[in-house]
Each structure stands twice: as structure tokens, then as C-alpha cells.
PDB file of N, CA, C and O in Angstrom, chain B, residues numbered from 101:
ATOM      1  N   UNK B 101     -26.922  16.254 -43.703  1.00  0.00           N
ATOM      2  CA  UNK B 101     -27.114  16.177 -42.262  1.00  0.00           C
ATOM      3  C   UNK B 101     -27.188  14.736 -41.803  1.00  0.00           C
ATOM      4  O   UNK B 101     -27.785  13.829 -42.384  1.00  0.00           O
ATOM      5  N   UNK B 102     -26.470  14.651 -40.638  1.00  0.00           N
ATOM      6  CA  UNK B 102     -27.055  13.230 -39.780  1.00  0.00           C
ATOM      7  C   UNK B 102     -28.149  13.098 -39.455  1.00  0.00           C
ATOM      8  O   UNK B 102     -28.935  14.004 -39.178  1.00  0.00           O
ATOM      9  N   UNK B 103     -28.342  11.995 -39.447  1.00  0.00           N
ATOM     10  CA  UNK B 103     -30.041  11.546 -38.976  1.00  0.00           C
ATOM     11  C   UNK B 103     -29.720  11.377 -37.325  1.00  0.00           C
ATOM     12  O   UNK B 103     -28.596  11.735 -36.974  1.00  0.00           O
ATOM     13  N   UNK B 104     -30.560  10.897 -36.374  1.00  0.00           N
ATOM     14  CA  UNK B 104     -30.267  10.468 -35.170  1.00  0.00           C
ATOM     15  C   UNK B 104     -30.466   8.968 -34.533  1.00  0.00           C
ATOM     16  O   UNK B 104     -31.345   8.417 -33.870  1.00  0.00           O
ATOM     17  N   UNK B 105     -29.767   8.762 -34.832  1.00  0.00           N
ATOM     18  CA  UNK B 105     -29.693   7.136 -34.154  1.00  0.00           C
ATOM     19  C   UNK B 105     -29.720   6.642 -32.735  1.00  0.00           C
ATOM     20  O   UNK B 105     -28.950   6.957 -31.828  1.00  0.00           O
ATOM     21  N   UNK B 106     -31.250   5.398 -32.679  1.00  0.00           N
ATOM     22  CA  UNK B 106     -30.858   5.018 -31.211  1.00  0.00           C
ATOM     23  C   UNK B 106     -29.986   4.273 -30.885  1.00  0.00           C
ATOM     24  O   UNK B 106     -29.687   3.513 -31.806  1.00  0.00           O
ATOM     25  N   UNK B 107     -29.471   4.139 -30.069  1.00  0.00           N
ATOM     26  CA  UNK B 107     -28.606   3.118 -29.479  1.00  0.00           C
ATOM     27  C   UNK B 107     -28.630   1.753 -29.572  1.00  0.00           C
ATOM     28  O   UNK B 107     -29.286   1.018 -28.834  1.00  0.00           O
ATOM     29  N   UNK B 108     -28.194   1.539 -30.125  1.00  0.00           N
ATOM     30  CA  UNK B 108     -28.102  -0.241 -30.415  1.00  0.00           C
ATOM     31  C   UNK B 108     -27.702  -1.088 -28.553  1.00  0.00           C
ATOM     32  O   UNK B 108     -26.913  -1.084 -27.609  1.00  0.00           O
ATOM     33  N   UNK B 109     -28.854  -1.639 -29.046  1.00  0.00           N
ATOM     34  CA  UNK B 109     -28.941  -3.449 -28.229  1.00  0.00           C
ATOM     35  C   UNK B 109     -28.510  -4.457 -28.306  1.00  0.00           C
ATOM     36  O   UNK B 109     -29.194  -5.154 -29.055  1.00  0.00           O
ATOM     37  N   UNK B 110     -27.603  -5.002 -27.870  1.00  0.00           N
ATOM     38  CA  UNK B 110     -27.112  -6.334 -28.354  1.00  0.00           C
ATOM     39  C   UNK B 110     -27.588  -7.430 -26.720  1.00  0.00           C
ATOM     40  O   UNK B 110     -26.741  -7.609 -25.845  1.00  0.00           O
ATOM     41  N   UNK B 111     -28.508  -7.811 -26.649  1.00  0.00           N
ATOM     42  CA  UNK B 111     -29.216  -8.560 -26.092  1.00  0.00           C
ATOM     43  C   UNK B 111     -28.208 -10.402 -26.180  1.00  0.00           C
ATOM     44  O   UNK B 111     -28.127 -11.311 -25.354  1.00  0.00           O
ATOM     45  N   UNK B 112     -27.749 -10.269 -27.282  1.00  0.00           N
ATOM     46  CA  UNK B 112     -27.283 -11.775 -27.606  1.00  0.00           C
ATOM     47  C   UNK B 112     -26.019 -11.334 -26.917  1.00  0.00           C
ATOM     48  O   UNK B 112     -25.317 -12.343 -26.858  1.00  0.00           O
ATOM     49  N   UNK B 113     -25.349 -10.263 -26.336  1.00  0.00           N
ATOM     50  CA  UNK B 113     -23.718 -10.815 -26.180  1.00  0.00           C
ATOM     51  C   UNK B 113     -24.357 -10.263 -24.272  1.00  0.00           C
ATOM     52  O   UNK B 113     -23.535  -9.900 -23.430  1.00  0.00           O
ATOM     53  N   UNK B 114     -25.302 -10.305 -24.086  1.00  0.00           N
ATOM     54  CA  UNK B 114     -25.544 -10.351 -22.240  1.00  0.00           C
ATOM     55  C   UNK B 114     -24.364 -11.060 -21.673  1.00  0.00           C
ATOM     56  O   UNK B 114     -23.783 -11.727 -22.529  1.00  0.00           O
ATOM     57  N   UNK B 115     -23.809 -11.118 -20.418  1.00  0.00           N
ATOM     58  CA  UNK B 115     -23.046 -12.142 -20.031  1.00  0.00           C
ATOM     59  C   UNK B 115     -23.999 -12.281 -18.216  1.00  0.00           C
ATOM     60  O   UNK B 115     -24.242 -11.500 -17.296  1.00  0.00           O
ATOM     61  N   UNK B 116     -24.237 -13.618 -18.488  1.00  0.00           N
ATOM     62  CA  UNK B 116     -24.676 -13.567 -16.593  1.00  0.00           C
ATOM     63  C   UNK B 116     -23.067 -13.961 -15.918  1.00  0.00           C
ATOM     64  O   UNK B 116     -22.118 -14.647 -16.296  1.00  0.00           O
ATOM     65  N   UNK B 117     -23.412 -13.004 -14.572  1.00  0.00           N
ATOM     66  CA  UNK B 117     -22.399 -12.710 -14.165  1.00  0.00           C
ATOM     67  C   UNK B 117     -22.227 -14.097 -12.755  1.00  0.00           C
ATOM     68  O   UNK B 117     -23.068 -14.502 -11.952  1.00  0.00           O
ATOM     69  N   UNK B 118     -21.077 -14.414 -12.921  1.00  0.00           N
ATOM     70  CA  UNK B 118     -20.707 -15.583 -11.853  1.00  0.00           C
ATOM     71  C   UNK B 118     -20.246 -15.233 -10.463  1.00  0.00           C
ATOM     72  O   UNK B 118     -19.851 -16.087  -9.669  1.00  0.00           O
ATOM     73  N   UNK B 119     -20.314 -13.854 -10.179  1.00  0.00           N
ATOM     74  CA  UNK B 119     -19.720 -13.547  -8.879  1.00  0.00           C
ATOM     75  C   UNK B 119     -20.876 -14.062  -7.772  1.00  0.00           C
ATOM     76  O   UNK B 119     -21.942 -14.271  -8.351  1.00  0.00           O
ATOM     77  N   UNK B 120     -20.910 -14.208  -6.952  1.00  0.00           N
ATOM     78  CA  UNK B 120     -21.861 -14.359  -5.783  1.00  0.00           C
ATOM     79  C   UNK B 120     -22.523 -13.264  -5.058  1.00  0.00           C
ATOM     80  O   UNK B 120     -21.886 -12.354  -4.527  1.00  0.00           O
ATOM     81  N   UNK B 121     -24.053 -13.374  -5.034  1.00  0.00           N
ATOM     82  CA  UNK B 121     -24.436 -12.186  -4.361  1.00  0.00           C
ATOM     83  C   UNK B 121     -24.218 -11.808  -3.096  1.00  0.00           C
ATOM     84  O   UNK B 121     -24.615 -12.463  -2.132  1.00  0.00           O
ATOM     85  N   UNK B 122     -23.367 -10.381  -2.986  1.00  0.00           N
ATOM     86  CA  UNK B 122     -22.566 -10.573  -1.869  1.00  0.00           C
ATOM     87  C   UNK B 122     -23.726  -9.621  -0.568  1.00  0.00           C
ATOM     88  O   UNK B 122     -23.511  -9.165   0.555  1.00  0.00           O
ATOM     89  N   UNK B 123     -24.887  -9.669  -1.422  1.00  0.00           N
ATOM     90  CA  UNK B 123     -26.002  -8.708  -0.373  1.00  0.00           C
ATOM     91  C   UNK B 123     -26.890  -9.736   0.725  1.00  0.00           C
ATOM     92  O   UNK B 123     -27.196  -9.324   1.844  1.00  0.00           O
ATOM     93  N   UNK B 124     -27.238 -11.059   0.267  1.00  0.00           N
ATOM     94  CA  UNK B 124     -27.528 -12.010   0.528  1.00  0.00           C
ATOM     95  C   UNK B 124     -26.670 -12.570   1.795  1.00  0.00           C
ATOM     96  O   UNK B 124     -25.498 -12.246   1.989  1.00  0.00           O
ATOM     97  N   UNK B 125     -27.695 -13.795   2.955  1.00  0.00           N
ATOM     98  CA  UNK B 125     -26.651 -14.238   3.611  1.00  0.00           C
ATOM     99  C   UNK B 125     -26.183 -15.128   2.960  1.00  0.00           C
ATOM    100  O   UNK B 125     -26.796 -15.580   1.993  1.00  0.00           O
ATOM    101  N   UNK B 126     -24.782 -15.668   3.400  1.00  0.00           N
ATOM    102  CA  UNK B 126     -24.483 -15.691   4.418  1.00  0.00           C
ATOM    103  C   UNK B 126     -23.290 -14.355   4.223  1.00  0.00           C
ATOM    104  O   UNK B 126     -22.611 -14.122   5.223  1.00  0.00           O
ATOM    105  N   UNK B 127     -23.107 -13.734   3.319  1.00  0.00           N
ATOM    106  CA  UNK B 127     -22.174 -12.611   2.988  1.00  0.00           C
ATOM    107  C   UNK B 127     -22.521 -11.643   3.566  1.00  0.00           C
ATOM    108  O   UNK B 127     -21.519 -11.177   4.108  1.00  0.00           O
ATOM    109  N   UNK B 128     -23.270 -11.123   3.750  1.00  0.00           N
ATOM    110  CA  UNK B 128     -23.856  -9.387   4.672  1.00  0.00           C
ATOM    111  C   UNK B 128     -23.789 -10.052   5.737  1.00  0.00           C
ATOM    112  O   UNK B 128     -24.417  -9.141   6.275  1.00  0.00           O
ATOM    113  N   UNK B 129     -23.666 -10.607   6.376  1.00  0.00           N
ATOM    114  CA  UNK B 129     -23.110 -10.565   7.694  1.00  0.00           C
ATOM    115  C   UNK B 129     -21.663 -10.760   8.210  1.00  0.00           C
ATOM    116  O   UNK B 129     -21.179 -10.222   9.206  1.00  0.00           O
ATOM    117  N   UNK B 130     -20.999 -11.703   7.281  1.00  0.00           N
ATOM    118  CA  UNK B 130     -19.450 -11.807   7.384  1.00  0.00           C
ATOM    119  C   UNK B 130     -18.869 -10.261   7.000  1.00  0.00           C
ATOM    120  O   UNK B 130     -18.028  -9.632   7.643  1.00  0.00           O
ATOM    121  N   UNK B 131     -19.431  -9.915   5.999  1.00  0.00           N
ATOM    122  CA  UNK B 131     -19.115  -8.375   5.118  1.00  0.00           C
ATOM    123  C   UNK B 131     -18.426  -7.842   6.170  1.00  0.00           C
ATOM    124  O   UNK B 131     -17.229  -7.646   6.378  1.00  0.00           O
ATOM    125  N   UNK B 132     -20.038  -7.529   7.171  1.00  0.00           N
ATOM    126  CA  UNK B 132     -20.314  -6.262   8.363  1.00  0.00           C
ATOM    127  C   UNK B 132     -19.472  -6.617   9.429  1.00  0.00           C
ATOM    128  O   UNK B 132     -18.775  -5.774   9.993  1.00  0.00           O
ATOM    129  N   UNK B 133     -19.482  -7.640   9.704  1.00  0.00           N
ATOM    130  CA  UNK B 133     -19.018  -8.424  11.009  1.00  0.00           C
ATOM    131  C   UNK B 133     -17.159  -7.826  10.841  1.00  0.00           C
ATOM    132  O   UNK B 133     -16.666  -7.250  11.810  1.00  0.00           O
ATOM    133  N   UNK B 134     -16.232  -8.069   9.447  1.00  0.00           N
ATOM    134  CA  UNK B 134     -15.180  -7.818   9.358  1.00  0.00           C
ATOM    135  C   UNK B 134     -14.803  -6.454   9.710  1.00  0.00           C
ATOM    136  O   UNK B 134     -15.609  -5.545   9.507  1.00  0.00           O
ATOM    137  N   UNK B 135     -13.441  -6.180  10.312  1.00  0.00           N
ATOM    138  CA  UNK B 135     -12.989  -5.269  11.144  1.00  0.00           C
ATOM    139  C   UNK B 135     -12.096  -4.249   9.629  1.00  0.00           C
ATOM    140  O   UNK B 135     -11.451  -4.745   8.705  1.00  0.00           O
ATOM    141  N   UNK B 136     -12.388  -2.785   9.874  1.00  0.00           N
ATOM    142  CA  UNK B 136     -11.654  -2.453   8.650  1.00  0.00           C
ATOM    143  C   UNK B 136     -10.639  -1.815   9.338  1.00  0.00           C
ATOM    144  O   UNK B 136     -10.803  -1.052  10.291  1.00  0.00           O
ATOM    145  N   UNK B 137      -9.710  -2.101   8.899  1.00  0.00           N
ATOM    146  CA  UNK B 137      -7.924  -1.218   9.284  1.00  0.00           C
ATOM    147  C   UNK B 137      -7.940  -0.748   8.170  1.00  0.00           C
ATOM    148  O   UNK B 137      -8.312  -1.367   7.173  1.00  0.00           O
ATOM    149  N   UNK B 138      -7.512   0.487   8.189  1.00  0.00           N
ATOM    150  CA  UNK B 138      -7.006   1.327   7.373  1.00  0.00           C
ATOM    151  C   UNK B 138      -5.128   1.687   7.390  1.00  0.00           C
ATOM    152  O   UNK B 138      -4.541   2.036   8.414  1.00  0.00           O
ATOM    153  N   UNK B 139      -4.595   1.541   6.325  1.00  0.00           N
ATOM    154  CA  UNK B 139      -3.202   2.401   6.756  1.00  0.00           C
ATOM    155  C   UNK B 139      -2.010   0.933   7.268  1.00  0.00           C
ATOM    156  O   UNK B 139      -2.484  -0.200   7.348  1.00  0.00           O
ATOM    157  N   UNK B 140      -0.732   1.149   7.522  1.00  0.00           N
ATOM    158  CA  UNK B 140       0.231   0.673   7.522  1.00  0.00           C
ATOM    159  C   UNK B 140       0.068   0.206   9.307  1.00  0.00           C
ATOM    160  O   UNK B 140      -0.219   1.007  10.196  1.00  0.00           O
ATOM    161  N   UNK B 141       0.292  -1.050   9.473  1.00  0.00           N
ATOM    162  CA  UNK B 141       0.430  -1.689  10.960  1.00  0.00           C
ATOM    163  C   UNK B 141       1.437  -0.984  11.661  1.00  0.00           C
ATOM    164  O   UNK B 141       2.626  -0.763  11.427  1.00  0.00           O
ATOM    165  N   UNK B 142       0.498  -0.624  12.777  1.00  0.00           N
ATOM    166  CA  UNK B 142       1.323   0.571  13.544  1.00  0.00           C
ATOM    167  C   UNK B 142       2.607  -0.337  14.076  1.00  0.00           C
ATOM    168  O   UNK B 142       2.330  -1.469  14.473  1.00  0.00           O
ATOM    169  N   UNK B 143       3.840   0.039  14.105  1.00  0.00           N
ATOM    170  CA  UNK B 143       4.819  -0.796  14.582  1.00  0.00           C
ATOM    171  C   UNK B 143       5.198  -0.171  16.561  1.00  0.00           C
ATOM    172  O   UNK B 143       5.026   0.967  16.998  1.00  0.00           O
ATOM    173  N   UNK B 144       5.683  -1.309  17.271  1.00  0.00           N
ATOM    174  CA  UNK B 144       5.839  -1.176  18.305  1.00  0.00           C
ATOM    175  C   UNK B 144       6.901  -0.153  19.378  1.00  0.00           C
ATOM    176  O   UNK B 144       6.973   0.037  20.593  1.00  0.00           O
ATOM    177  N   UNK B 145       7.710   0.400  18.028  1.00  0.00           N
ATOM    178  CA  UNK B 145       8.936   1.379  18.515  1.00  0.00           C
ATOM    179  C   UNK B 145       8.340   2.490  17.170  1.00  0.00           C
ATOM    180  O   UNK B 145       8.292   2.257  15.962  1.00  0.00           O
ATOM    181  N   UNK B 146       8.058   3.359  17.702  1.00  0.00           N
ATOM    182  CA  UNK B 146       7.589   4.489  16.390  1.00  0.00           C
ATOM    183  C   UNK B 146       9.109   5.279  16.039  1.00  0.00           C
ATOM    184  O   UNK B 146       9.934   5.850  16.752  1.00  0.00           O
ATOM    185  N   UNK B 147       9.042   5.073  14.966  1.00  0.00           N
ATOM    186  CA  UNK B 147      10.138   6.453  14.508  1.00  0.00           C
ATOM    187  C   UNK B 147       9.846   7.905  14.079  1.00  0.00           C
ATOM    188  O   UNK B 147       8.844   8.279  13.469  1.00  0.00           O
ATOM    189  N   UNK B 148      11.115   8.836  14.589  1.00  0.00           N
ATOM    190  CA  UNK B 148      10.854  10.251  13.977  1.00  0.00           C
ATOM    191  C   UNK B 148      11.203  10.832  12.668  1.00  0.00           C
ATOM    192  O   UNK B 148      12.202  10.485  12.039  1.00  0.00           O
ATOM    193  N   UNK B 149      10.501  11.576  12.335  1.00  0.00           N
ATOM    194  CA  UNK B 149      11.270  11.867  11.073  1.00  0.00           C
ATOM    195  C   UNK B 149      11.769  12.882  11.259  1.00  0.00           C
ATOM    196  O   UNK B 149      10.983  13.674  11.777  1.00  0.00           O
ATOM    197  N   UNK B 150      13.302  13.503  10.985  1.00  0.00           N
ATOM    198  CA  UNK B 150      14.081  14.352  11.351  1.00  0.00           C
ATOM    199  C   UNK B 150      15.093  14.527   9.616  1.00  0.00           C
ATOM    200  O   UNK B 150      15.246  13.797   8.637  1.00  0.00           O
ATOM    201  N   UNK B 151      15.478  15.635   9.940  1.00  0.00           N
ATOM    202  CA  UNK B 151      16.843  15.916   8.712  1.00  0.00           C
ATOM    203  C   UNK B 151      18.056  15.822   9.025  1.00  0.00           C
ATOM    204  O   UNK B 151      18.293  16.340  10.117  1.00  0.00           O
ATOM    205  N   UNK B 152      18.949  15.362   8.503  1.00  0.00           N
ATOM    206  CA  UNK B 152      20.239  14.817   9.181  1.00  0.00           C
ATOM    207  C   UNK B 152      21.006  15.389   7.695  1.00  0.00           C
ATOM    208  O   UNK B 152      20.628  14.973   6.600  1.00  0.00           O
ATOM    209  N   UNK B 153      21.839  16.137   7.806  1.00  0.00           N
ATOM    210  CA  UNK B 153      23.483  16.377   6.865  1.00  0.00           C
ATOM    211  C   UNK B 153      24.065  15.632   6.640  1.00  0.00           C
ATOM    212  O   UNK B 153      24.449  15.306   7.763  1.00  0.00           O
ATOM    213  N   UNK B 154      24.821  14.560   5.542  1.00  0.00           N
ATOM    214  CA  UNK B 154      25.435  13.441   6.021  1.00  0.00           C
ATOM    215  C   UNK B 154      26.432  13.648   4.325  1.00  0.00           C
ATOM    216  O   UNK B 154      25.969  13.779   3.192  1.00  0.00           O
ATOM    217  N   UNK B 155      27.397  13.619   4.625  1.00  0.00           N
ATOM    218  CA  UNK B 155      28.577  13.398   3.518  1.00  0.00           C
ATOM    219  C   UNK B 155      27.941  12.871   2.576  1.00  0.00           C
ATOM    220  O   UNK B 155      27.013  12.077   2.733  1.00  0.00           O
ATOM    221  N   UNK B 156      28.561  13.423   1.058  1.00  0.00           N
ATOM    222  CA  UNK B 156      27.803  12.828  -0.514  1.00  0.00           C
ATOM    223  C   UNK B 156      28.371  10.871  -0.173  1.00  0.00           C
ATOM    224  O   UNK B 156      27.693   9.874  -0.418  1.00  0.00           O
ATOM    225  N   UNK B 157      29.375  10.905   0.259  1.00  0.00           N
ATOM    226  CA  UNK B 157      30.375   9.970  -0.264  1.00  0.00           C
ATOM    227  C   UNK B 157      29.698   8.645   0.959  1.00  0.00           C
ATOM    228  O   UNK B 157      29.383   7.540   0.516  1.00  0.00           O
ATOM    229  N   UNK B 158      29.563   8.960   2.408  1.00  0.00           N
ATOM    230  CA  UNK B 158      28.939   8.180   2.653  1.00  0.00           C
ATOM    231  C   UNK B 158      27.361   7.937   2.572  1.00  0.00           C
ATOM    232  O   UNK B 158      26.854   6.825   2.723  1.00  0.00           O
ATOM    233  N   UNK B 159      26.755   8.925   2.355  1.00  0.00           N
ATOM    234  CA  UNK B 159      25.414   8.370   1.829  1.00  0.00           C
ATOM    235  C   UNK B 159      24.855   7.428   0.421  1.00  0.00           C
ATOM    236  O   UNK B 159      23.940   6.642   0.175  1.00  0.00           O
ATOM    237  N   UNK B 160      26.004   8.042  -0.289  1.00  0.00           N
ATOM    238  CA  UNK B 160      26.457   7.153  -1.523  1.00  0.00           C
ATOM    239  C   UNK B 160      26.583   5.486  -1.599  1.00  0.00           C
ATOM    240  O   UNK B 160      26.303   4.613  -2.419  1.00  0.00           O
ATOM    241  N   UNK B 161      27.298   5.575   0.035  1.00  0.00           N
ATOM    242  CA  UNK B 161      27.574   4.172   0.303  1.00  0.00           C
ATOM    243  C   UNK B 161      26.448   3.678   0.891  1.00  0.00           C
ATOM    244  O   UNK B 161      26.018   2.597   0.489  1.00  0.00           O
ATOM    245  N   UNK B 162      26.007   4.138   1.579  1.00  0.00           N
ATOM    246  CA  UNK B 162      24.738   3.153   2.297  1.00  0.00           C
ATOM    247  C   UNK B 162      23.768   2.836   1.276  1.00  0.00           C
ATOM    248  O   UNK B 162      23.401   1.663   1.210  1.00  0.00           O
ATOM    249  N   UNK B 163      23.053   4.102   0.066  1.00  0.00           N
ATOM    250  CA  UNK B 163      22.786   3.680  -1.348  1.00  0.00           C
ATOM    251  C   UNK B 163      22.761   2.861  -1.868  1.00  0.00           C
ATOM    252  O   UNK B 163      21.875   2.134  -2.318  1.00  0.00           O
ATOM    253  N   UNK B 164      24.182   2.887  -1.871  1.00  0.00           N
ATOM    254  CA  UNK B 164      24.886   1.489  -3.474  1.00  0.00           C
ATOM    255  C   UNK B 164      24.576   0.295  -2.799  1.00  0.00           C
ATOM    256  O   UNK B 164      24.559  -0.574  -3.671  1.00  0.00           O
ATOM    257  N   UNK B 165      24.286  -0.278  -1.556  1.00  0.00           N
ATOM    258  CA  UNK B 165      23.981  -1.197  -0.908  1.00  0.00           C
ATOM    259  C   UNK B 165      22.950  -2.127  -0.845  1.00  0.00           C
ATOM    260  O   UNK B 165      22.840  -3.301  -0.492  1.00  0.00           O
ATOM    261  N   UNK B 166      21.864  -0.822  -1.516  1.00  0.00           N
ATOM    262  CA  UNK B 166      20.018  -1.371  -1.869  1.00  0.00           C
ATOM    263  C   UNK B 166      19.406  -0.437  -1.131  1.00  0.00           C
ATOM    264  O   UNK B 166      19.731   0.667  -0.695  1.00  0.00           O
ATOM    265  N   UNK B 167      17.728  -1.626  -1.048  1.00  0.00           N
ATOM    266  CA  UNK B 167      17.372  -1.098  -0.445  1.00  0.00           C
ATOM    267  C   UNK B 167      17.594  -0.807   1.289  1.00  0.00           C
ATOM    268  O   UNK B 167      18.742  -0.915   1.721  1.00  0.00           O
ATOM    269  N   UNK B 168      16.760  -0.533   2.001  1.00  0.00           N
ATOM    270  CA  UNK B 168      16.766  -0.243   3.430  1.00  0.00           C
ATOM    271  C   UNK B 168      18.211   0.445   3.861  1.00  0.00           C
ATOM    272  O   UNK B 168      18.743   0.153   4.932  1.00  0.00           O
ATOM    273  N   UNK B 169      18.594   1.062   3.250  1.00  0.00           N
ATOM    274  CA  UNK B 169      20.052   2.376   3.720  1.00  0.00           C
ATOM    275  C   UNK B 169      19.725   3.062   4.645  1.00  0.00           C
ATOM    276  O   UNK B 169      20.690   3.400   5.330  1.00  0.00           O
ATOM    277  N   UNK B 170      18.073   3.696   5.230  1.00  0.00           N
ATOM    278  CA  UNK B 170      17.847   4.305   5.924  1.00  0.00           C
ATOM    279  C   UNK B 170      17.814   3.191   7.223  1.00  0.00           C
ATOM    280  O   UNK B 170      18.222   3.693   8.271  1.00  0.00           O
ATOM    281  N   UNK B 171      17.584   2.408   7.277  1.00  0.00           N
ATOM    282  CA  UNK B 171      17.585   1.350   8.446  1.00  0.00           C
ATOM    283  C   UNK B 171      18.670   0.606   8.833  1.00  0.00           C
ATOM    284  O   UNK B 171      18.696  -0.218   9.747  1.00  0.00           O
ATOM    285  N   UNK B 172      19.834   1.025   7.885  1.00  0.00           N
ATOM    286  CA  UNK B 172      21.005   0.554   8.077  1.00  0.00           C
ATOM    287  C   UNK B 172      21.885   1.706   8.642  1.00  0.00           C
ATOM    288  O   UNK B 172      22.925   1.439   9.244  1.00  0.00           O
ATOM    289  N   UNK B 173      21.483   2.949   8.455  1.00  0.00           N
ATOM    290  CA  UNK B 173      22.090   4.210   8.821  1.00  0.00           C
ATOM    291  C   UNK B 173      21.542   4.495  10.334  1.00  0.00           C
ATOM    292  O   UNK B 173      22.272   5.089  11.128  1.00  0.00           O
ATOM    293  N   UNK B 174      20.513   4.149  10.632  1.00  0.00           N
ATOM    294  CA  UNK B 174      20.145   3.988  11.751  1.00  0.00           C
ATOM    295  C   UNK B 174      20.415   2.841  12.944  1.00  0.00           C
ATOM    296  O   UNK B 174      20.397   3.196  14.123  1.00  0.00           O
ATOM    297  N   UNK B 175      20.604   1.793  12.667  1.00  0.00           N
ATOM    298  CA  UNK B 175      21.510   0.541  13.293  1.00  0.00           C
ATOM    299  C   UNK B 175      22.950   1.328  13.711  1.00  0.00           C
ATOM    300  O   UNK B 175      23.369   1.433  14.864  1.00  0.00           O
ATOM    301  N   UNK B 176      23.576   1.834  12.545  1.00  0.00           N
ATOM    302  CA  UNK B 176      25.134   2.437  12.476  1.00  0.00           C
ATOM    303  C   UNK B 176      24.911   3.222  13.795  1.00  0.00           C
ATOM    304  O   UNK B 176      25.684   2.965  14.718  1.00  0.00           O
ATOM    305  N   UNK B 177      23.930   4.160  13.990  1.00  0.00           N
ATOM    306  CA  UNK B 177      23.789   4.837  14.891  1.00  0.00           C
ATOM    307  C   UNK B 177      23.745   4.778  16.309  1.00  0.00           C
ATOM    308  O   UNK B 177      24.286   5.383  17.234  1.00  0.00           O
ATOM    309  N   UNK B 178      22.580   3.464  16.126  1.00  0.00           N
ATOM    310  CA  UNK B 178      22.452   2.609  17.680  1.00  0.00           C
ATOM    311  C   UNK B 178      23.570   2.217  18.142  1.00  0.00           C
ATOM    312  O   UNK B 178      23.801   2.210  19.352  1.00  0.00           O
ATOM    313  N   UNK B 179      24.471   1.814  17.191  1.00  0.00           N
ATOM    314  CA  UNK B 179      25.560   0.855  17.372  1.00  0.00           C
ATOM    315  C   UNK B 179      26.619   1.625  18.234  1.00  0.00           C
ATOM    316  O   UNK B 179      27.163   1.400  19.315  1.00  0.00           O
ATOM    317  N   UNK B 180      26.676   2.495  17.426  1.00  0.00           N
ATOM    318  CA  UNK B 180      27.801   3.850  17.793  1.00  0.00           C
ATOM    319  C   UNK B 180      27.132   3.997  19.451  1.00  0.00           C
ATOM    320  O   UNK B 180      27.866   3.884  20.433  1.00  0.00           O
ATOM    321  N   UNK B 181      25.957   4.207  19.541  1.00  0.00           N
ATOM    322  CA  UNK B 181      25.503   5.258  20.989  1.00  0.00           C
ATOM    323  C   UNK B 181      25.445   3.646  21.681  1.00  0.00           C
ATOM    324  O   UNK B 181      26.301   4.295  22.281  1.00  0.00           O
ATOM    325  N   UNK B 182      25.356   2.626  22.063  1.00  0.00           N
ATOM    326  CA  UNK B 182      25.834   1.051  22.524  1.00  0.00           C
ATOM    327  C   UNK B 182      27.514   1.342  23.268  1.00  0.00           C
ATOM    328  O   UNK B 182      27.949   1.282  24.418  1.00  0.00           O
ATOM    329  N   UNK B 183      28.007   1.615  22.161  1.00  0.00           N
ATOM    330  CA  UNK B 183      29.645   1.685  22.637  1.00  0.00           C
ATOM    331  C   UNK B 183      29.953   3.130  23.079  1.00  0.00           C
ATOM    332  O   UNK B 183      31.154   3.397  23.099  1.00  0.00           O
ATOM    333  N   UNK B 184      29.134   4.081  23.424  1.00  0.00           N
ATOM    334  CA  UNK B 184      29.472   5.289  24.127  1.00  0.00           C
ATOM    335  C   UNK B 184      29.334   4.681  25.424  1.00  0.00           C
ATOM    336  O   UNK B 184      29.533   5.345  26.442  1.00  0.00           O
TER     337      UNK B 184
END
């Protein structure tokens, strides 16, 4: 049978810690004082999200292009309804 062992102490490998006490002033008040945003900066023209059908061959292409295809497929669009 095992015996039961206490938990070992290692007192010699302590580390004091270098962060700053952030409960203390002058930190609890800057802390509180800061404004919390949550979430992605609302932008000034909101977009919808909708489903659109669109050919293998040209979606392929806006793709192979990188990133932002969806913001380039949408320009294409503006562009088009500009010259109507």
C-alpha cells in the first residue's frame, strides 16, 4: 500500500512578482475611469447580409485574387448601378 504524502513546499523557488499593484492609486482610478467597448467599431455605412447565386467560374475569380473578394464583388456592383 501507499502511504499518504503531504504536499511538498518549495519556499526557496518563491518568485516576487514585478507587476504593479494595479488595486492601489494611481491605477484604480485610471482602471475605472477607462471606457470599455466591446466588439468591432461600428462602421459609418452598415452592410446587409444577404445570399446572392453567383457563377462557380466567376466567384472563382474574385477568390484567386485574395483576400477582400467580397468587397470587391460589391464595388463591381456599385459600379454597375453608377452607370445605370
Amino acid at each position: 500500500m501507499t502511504e499518504s504524502k503531504k504536499p511538498m513546499v518549495r519556499d526557496s523557488l518563491a518568485i516576487e512578482d514585478d507587476a504593479p499593484d494595479l488595486t492601489e492609486s494611481p491605477w484604480a482610478e485610471k482602471l475605472t475611469a477607462a471606457p470599455v467597448i466591446r466588439g468591432r467599431p461600428k462602421s459609418e455605412q452598415t452592410k446587409v447580409s444577404t445570399t446572392i447565386r453567383l457563377d462557380a467560374d466567376v466567384l472563382e475569380g474574385f477568390r484567386a485574387a485574395g483576400p477582400g473578394w467580397q468587397s470587391r464583388i460589391n464595388d463591381v456592383l456599385r459600379e454597375w448601378l453608377a452607370r445605370r
